[in-house]
N, C-alpha and C positions, 0 to 999 in steps of 0.2 A: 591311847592306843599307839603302839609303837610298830616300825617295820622292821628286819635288820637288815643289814648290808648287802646280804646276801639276796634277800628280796627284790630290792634297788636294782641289784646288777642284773637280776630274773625279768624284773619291768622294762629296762633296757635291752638286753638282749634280744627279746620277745618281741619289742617294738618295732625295732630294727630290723629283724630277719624276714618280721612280714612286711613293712615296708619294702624292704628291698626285691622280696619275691612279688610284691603286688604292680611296683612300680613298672618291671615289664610290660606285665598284662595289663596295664593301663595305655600301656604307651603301643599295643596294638591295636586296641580297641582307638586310641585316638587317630592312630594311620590307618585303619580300616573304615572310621567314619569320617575322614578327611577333617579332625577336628586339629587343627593345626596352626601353626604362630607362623602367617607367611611374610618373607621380608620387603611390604610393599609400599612403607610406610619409610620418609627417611629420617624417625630418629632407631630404627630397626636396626642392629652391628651386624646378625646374621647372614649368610648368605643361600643358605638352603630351608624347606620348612622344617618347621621342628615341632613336633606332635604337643599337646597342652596334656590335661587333664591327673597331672604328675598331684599336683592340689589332693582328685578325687583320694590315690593309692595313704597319702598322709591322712587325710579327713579317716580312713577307715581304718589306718595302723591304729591311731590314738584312741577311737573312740572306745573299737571294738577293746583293747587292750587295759583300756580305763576302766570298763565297764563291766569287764568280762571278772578283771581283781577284784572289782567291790561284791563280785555275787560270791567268788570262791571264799573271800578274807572275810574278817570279821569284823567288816567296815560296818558302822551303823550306820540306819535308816538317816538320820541327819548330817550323815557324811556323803551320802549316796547325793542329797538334795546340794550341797555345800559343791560337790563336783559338778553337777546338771548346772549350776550357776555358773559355772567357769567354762564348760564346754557348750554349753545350750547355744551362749547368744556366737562362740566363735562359730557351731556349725552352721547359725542361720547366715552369718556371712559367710562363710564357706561356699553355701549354695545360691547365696544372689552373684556370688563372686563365679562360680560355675554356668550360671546362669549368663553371665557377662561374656566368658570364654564362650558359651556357643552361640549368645546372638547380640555382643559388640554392644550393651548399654552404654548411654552417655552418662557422663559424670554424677549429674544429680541424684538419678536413682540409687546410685552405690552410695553416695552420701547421705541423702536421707536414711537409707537403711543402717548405714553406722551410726547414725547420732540414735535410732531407734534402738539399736545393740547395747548402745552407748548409755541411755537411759534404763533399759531394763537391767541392766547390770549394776549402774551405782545404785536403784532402787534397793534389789536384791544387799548388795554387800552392805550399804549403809543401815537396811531394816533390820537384817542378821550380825550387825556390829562386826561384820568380818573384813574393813578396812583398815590396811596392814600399816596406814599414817593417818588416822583421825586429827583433824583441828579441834575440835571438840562442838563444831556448827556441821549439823545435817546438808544445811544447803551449800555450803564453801563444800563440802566434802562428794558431794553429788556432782556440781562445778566439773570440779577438780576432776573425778573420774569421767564424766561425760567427754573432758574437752582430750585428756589423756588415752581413752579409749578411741575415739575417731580419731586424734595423731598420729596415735603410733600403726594402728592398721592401716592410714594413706602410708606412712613411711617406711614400713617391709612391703607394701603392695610398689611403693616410688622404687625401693630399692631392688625388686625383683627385677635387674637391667642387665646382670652380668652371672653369665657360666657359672653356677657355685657360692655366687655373692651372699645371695639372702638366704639359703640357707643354709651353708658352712654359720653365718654370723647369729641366724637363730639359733641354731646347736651351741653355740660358743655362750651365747646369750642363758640360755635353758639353763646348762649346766652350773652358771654362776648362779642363777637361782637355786634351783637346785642343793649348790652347796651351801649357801645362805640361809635357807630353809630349813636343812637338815642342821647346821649351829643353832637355829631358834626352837626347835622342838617341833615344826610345822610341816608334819608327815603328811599331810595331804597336798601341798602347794610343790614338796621335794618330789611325792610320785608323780603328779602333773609334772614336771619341767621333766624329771628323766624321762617319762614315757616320750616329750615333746620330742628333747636331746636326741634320743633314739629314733624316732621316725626323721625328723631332718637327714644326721648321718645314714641310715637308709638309703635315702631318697637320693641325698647325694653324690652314690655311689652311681646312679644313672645320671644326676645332672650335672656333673664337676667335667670341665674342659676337657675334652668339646661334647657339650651336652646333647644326651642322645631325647633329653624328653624336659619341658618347664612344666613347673608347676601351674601357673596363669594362675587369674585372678583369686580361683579358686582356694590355692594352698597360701596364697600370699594371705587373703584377708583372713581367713581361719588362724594362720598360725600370730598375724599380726593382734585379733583380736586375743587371741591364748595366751602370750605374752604379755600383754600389757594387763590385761586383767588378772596374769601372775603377780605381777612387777605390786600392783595395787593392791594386791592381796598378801603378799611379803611382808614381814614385822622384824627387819633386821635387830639385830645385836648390838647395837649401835649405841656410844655413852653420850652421845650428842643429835641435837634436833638435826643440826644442817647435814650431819651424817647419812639422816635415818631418810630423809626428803631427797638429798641428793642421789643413793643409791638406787633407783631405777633409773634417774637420767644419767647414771655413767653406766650399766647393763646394757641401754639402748643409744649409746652415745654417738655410734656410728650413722646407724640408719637414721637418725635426730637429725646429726649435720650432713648429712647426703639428702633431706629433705629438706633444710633451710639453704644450702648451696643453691640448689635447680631450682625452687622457689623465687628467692632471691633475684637470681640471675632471672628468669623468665619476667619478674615484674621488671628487671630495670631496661628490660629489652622490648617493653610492652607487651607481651603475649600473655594468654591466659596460665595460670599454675596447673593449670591440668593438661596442658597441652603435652603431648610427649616431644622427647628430645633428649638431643647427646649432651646431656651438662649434668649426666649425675657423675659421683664420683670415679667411678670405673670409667666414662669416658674422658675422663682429666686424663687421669692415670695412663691409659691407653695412649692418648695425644702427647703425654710426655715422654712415649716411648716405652711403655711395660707390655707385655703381653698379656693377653686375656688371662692367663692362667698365674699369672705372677702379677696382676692386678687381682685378682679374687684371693691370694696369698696375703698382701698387703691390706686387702681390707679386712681378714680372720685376725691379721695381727695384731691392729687397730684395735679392733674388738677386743681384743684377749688382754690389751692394756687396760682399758676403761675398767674389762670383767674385774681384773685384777685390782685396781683400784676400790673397787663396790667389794669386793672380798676383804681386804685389805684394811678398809674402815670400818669393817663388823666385826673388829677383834675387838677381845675385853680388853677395857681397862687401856686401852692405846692409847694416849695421850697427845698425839699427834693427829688425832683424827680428821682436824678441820684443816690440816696442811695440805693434808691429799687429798681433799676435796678442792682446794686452793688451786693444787698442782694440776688436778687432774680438769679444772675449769678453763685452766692457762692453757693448757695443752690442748683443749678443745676450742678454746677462741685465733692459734696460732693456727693452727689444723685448717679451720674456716678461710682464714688470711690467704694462707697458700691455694687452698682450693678454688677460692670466690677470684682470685688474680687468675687464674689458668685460661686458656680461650675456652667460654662458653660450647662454640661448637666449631 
């Protein structure tokens, strides 16, 4: 089954316009039931409240959006199941993550419920062979997506710090899958990431400097899990192993090293990794003098390098393949160097 282009740009559009319309009326219903991100907390940058529930308006752009194609297309019954595998376990983080916005869980509950995301999903994708880098061992391959799936959802949930940040950079994210997808033949993983692309950009039209409404925990771990269980779901184009492995940790390369920086930095300073605090990326940036809005610039751009990258090495026949993967490692350990030297807080 194929989609054409014109489809693509219809899942997009569609995505996007009800996001953007929903996200308002999310963001009444958050200032009418005083469900709000108050700044009283000091690793908090804000200075007035700023309404949550931005999460819920994305949770119902995608789902409704995804759901709604495979009744009208002539998507099969086991494609129908193939997608419920990819959205299922994001909306159940979605909703502990909304759960968290309105009554402030501690840390373990959200983590236990990721590694449970975490496992019902390498289940899922390793029983249905639809792991986009198989080892050829069931359990390295279960591993690998469990430890990858509660990762990368702490680390757009770590990265949701700044006006625009997380998600400008899942959009920017989306779309590289997306087009990765759509070179492999893997029209369901391409309409998943546009629909994704689309609801971010949405959304972001409320949340980009100075943000009138955040997503909270809610849209962070949905959209955290949706991507990584794209990224693992991906079967790049790739004429090399370290190609094919590498390409989701350059898609996610940013929000990776904005979660190994403030990690880092919090163990060497004693404190717990979950503790919040001004040491993610965007508070570097800020302390060296960018503005909020020109620090969420600099981190799109960032992103748009790595995306380019993970593009870059899913061309045929490239023979250069493991260069830029080379380049693109160096330039993420140089990245770390400057960032992990900056004052902490």
């Amino acid at each position: 089954m194929g989609i054409s282009n014109l489809e693509y740009i219809a899942l997009f559009l569609a995505t996007f316009l009800l996001v953007g319309l929903l996200t308002p009326i999310a963001r009444r219903v958050a200032l009418r039931r005083e469900i709000v991100d108050s700044p009283t907390q000091n690793h908090k940058t804000h200075r007035e409240p700023i309404p949550y529930l931005g999460g819920v308006a994305i949770m119902i752009g995608v789902i409704t959006i995804s759901y709604a194609t495979s009744l009208i297309s002539n998507f099969s019954q086991n494609t129908f199941i193939l997608a419920t595998s990819v959205l299922g376990p994001a909306l159940i983080l979605g909703l502990i993550g909304l759960w968290d916005d309105l009554r402030n869980l501690s840390p373990l509950p959200r983590f236990i419920a990721q590694t449970v995301a975490g496992v019902f999903t390498a289940a899922l994708l390793i029983n249905s062979n639809t792991s986009g880098n198989p080892t050829g061992s069931a359990a390295i391959d279960s591993l690998i997506t469990i430890i990858w799936i509660v990762g990368i959802s702490n680390s757009i949930n770590f990265f949701d710090n700044l006006d625009g940040g997380a998600a400008g950079t899942v959009a920017i994210s989306a779309i590289a899958i997306a087009l990765l997808a759509f070179g492999s033949g893997q029209y369901l993983i391409t309409a998943l990431a546009t629909v994704t692309a689309g609801a971010t950009l949405g959304f972001l039209l409320w949340n980009k400097s100075p943000a009138r409404i955040y997503m909270g925990d809610a849209g962070a771990l949905f959209l955290g899990v949706l991507v990584a269980t794209l990224t693992i779901r991906l079967s790049p184009t790739t004429d090399q192993l370290i190609g094919s492995f590498a390409t989701p940790l350059l898609i996610l390369a940013i929000p990776i090293l904005d979660t190994t920086v403030a990690v880092l930095s919090r163990l060497r300073r004693g404190i717990s990794p979950f503790q919040g605090g001004q040491d993610h990326l965007s508070h570097r940036l800020i302390r060296k003098g960018r503005s909020r809005r020109s620090a969420a610039f600099t981190l799109w751009g960032l992103s748009g390098v790595f995306a380019s990258f993970a593009i870059w090495v899913a061309q045929p026949n490239f023979e250069y393949e493991k260069y830029i993967v080379y380049g693109g490692a160096a330039l993420w350990a140089l990245l770390f160097v400057y960032f992990f030297a900056t004052d902490d807080e």
